[in-house]
N, C-alpha and C positions, 0 to 999 in steps of 0.2 A: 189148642196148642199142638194135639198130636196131629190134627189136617195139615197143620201150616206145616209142620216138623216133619210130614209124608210128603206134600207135594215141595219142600225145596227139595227134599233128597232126590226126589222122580226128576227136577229140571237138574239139580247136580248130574243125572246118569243121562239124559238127555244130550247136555253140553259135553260129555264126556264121549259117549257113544257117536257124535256128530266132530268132534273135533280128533279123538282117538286115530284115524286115517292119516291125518295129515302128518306125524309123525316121522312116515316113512316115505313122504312125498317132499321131490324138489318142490319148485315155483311154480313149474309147466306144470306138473303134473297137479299139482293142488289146486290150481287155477280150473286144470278141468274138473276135476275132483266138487269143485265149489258150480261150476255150470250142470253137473249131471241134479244139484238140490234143487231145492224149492227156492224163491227168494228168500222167505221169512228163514228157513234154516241157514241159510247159506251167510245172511248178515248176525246172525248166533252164532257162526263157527267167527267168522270174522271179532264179531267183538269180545271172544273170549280164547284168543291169542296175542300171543309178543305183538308189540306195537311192531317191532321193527319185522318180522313175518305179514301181518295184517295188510302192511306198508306195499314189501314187496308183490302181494296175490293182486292188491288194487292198481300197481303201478300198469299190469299186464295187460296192453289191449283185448288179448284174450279174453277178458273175463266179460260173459257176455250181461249184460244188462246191470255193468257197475253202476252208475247210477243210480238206479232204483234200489239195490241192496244197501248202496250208501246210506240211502234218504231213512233205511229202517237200522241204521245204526243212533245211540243217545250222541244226543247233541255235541256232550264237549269229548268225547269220546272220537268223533267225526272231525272235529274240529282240530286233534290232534294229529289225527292223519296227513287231516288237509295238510298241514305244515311240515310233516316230515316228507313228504310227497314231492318228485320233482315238478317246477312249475308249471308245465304244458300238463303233464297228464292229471294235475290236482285241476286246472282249468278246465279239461275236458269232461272230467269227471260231477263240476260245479255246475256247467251249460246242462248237464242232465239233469240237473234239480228242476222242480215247478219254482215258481217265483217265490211262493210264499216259503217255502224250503230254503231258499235261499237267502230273506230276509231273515229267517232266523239264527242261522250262521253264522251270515257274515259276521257280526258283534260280536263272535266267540272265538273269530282268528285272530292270531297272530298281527300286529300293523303293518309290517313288512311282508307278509304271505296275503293279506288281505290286498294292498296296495295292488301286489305284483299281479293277482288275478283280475282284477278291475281293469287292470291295465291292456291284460292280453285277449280280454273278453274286447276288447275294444277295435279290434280289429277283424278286419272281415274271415268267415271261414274259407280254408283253400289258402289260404296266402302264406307267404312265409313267418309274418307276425303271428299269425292263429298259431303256428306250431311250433312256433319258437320256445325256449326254455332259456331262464335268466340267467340259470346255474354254471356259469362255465368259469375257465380256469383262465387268470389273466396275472400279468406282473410288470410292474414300471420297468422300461427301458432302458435304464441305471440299475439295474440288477445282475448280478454274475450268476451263473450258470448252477451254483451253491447255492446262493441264496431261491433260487427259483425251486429248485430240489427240496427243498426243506420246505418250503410252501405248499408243494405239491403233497409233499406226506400229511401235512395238516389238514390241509381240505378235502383232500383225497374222496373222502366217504360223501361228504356236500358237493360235489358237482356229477353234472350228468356225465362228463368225459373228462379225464385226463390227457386224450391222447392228442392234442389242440391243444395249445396254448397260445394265448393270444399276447403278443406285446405293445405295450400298449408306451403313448408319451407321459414321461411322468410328471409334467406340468398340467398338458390339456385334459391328458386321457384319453387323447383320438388312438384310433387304432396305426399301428405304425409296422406291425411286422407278426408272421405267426410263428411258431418253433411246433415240431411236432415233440412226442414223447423219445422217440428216439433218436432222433437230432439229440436229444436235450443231455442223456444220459451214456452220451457217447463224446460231451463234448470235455471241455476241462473245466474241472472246477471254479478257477479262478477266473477264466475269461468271461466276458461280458456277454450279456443274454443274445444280443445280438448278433456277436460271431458263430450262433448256431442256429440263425434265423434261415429263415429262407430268402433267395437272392430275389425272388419275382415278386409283383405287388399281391398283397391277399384278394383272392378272388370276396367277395362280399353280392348282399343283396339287399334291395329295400324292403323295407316290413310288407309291401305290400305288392308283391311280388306273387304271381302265379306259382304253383307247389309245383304243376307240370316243370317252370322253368327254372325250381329250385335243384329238382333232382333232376333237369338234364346238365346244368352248371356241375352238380353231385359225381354225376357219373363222367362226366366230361374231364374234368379237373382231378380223378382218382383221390376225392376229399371223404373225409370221416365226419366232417363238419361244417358246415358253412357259417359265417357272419352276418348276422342281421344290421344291418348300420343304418343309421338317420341321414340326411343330408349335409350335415357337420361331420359326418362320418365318425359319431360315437356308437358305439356297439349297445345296440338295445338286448342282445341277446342273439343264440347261437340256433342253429337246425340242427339236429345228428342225420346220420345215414340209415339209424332206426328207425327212427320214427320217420321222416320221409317216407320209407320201403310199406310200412304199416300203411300211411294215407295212400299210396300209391296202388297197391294189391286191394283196398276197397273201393277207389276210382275204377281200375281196372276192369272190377269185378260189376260195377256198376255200368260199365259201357260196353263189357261184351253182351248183357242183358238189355241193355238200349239195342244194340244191333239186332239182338234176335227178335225185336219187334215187338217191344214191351216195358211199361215199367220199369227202374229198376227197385230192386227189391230193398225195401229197408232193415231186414231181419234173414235170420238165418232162413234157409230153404222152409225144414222143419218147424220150426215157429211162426210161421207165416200162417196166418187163418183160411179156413174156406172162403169167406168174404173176401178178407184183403186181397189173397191170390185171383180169383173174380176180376176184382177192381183194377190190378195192376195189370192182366192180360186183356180185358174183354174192351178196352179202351180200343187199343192200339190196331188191336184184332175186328173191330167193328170199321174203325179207318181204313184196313187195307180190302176187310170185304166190300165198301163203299167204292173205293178204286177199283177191284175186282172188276165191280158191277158196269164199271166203262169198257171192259173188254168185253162184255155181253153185247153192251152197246154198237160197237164197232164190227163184231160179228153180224147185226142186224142187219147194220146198212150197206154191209156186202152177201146178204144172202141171196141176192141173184145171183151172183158169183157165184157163190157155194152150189147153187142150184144144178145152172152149166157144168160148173164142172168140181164134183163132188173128190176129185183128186187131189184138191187144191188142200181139202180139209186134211187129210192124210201127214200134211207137214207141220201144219199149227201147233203139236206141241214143242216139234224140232224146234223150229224156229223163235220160240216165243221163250224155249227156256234159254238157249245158246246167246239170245240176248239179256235174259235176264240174270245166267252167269259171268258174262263176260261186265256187265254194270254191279253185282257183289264183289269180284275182283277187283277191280278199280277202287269201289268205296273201300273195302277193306284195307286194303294200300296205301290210300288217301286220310283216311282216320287215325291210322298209327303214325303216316308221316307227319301231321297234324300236332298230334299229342306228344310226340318225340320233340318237336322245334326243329326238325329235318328243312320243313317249307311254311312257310308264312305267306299271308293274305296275298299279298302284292306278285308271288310266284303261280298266280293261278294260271295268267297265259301259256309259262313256261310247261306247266301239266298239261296245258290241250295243244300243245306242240307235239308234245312227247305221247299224250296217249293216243292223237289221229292217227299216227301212220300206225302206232302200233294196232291199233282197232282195226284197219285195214289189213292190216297183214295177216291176225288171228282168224278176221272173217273169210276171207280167202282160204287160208289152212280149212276151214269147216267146212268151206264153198265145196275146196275140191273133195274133200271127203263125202261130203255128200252127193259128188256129181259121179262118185268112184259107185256109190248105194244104188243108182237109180240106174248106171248104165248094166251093172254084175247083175242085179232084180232083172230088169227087162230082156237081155242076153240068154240068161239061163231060164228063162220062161217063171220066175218066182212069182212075180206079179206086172202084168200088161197095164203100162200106164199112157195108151194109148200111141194113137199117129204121131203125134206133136211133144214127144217124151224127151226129143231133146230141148225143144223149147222150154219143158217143163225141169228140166236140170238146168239149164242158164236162169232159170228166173228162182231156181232156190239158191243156187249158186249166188247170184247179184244179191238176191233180200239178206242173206246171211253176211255178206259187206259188210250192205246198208245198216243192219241192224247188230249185227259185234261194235260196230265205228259207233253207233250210236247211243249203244248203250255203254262203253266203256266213258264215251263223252261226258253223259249224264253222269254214273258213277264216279268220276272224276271228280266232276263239279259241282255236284251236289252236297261235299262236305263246305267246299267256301263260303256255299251261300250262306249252309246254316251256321257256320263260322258270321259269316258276316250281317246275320242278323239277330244274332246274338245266342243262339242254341248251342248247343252243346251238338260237334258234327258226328258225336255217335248216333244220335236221333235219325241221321240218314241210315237208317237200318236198309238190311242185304233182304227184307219182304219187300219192304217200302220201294228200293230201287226196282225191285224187279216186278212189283205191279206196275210202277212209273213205265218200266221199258215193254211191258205185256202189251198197254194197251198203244204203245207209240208203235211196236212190231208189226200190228196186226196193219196199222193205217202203209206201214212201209211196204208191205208184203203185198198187198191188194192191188198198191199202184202201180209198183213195179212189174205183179201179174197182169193186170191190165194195159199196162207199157208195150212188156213182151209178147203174152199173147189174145192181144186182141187181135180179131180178124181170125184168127184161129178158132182155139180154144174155148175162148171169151166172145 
């Protein structure tokens, strides 16, 4: 009896010493407060706080590896959560369970909490159904401006947003008009929900709708919320401007790590293992040495060239990076106007209108700067690039055209394709483009040299 009677006291001071912080902590800060633990401590502090605190630290995307802490809380304990939880992030929080985790639960929800995540599992991730939430504020169409107020105080603490409200027909139920929060509380009492609706149709989306073209409709329309509607145009459920921003800043973050020629990461920097980080770089990084390895090649089959006239070498890396910046400009250009909904598939001709002349005109700018290098070098005695050194500024001059025009082309175009074959056009990473354009430079350069000064030089 005195063991048992010593170790609950030690877990009593345990739970105390582990939970004693949070006291003095918001949400934010308790959220990180719970990321700096262990898992096993971190679902201790969790299960032995106010449901409605517990509630709030879980609802926090922040909270890194909720899932897993979840899965180490007791069953009906978890179960409670689940249900006080708004629907999207108690969903998100469920897809992080193993399977068998989840068969064990489900039976312990709620029918109406269970229902609605069944439901929203059901839809694909990235879409606006995945991130939808059921929770929102809605009132029949026959309603005064009163009666709508008094509703809003009721549910107030049960919905994701008050500041939306949806109107809805009070026969069908279809959606018919939205009111915002201040519209509503500015309007008169007695007049009808409607005389403080909004005059335009509600912007809406289908459940299965890309999240990119959730929050450009988001930002477009200056909304707090969008409408999830079916094809009968009843509202299956709402988007906020949060949560969007939340999936959005992890796409983001996922495609600047695509561009740099890599993996993207599924974990924080720092929690990322030796292996895993291995895994995710030495993929991408083996592919672009592979390409590399053709500028080797192309070097080969001009080493007679190089032989003649060893001057020629001299400009290889000018030229080879000036094209392979001017093709990461373009992709980078191209990728954001992509993910933005700026330009779509069928607008690719329109980009190689617009980026020819402009590729011609940058290469020219570098042409003449470079022909400005070679004639100030040779003039002032810096470096003798021989008899034929004007010949040899016209043919850097032309390759740098040929090869800005060329690599902004590719850069252009190479997010459509992978657009259009189904990849994700951050994959057109600024390594990738610019091995593409290394080894296409070297072939331009040779010809060109051999164009202008053969007979000479050559």
């Amino acid at each position: 009896m005195t063991n048992l009677h010593h170790a609950s006291t030690m877990a009593r001071r345990r739970i105390a010493a582990l939970t004693g912080p949070l006291s003095a902590f918001n949400t934010a800060d308790a959220v990180e407060y719970l990321n700096g633990l262990k898992q096993p401590d971190a679902a201790l502090v969790l299960a032995n706080v106010p449901l409605e605190r517990a509630v709030k630290i879980l609802e926090q995307p922040e909270l890194k590896h909720a899932g897993r802490i979840f899965a180490r809380l007791p069953l009906e304990q978890a179960a409670g959560m689940l249900v006080e939880m708004a629907d999207d992030r108690a969903t998100d929080i469920f897809n992080e369970l193993d399977e068998s985790e989840r068969e064990h639960l489900l039976p312990l929800l709620a029918t109406n909490t269970r229902l609605v995540i069944q439901k929203l599992m059901r839809y694909p991730a990235n879409t606006a159904g995945s991130l939808m939430t059921t929770e929102f504020a809605s009132v029949p169409a026959d309603w005064t401006v009163a009666q709508a107020l008094s509703y809003l105080r009721e549910v107030e603490r049960t919905r994701e947003t008050i500041y939306a409200i949806y109107v809805m027909d009070p026969v069908t139920r279809q959606l018919e008009q939205m009111v915002t929060l201040r519209r509503l509380i500015t309007g008169n009492p007695d007049d009808s929900i409607l005389s403080v609706a909004q005059v335009n149709t509600p912007v809406t989306v289908g459940p299965l709708v890309d999240q990119e073209e959730v929050a450009r409709l988001i930002r477009r329309h200056d909304l707090l919320s969008i409408p999830v509607v079916d094809t009968d145009h009843y509202v299956l459920g709402i988007v906020t401007v949060d949560d969007i921003l939340d999936t959005l800043i992890e796409e983001s973050t996922e495609d600047v790590q695509k561009f740099g020629g890599m993996e993207a990461l599924d974990k924080p920097y720092m929690q990322i293992g030796f292996s895993q980080m291995l895994k995710k770089r030495a993929g991408w990084l083996s592919v672009l040495f592979l390409g590399e390895m053709l500028t080797a090649s192309a070097m080969q089959h001009y080493d007679e060239e190089l032989a003649k006239t060893v001057v020629l070498a001299l400009f290889i890396p000018l030229i080879m990076s000036s094209g392979g910046n001017s093709g990461s400009q373009a992709t980078s250009l191209l990728i954001r106007a992509l993910a933005l909904g700026e330009l779509k598939l069928h607008d690719w001709w329109r980009v190689a209108l617009r980026e020819l002349p402009t590729g011609v005109t940058l290469g020219a700018i570098l042409g003449a700067l470079a022909v400005i290098r070679i004639v100030v070098w040779q003039k002032t005695g810096l470096y003798d690039y021989g008899p034929y050194w004007v010949l040899l500024a016209v043919t850097i001059a032309v390759t740098l055209i040929g090869i800005v025009s060329f690599g902004s082309m590719a850069g252009s175009m190479l997010p459509f394709i992978m657009k259009k074959l189904g990849f994700d056009p951050a994959s057109a990473s600024a390594p990738f483009v610019a091995t593409l354009v290394d080894v296409s430079g070297l072939v331009i350069y040779f010809s060109i040299a051999a164009w202008i000064l053969g007979g000479t030089m050559l």
